[in-house]
C-alpha positions as CSV (number, residue, x, y, z in Angstrom):
1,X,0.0,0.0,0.0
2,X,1.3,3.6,-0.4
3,X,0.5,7.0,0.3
4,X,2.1,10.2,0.3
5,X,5.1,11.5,2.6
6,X,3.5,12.9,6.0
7,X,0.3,11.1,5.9
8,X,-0.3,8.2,8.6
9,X,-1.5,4.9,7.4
10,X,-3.9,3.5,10.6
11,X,-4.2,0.0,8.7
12,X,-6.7,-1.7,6.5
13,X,-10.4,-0.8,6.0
14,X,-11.9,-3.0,8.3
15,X,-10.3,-1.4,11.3
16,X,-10.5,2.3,10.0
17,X,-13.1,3.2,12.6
18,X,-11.0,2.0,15.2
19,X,-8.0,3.1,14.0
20,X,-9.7,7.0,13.9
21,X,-10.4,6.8,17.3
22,X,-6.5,5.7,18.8
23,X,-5.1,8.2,16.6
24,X,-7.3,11.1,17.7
25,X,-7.7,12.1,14.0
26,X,-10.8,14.4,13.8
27,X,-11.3,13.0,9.8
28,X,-10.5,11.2,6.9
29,X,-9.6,11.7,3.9
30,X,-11.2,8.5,1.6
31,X,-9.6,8.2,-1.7
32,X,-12.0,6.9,-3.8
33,X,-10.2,4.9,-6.7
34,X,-8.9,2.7,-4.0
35,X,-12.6,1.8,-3.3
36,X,-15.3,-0.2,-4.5
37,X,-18.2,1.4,-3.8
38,X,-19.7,-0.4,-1.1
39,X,-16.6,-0.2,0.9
40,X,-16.4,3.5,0.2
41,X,-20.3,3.7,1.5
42,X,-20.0,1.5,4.5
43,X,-16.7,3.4,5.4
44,X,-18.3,7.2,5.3
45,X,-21.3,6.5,7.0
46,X,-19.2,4.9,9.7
47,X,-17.0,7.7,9.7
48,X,-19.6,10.5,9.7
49,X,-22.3,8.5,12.4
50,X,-19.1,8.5,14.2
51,X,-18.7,12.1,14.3
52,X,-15.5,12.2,12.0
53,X,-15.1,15.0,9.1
54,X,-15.1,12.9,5.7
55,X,-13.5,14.2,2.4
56,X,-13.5,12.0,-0.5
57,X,-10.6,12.5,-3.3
58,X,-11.4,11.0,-6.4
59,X,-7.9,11.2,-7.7
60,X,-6.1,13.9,-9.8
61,X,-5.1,12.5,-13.4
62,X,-1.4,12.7,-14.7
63,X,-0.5,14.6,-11.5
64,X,2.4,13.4,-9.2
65,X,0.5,13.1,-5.7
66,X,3.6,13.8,-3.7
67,X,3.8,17.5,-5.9
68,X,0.5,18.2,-4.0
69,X,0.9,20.0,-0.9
């Protein structure tokens, strides 16, 4: 799995919720390419009945993510 310099990967999907909560994160950011879309549904209705801020990124074409700041 990768993701860009400075952001902290809290594990697969099946324990995002709980992984949230250790870190103290106050949101997510949910890229969705990397989802099908009843993972990316079951994951942001957890998040947000949870309490957490939810962005979805639907992925930047032909851009470098780590020249993205």
């Amino acid at each position: 799995m990768a993701w860009a310099p400075g952001l902290t990967y809290l594990g697969p999907l099946d324990s995002a919720m709980q992984g949230m909560k250790n870190s103290g994160a106050g949101g997510a950011i949910v890229a969705v390419p990397g989802l099908s879309i009843r993972d990316m549904n079951v994951v942001v209705r957890d998040l947000l009945a949870a309490g957490f801020h939810v962005q979805l990124f639907g992925g930047l074409l032909n851009i470098n993510p780590s020249s993205c700041r």
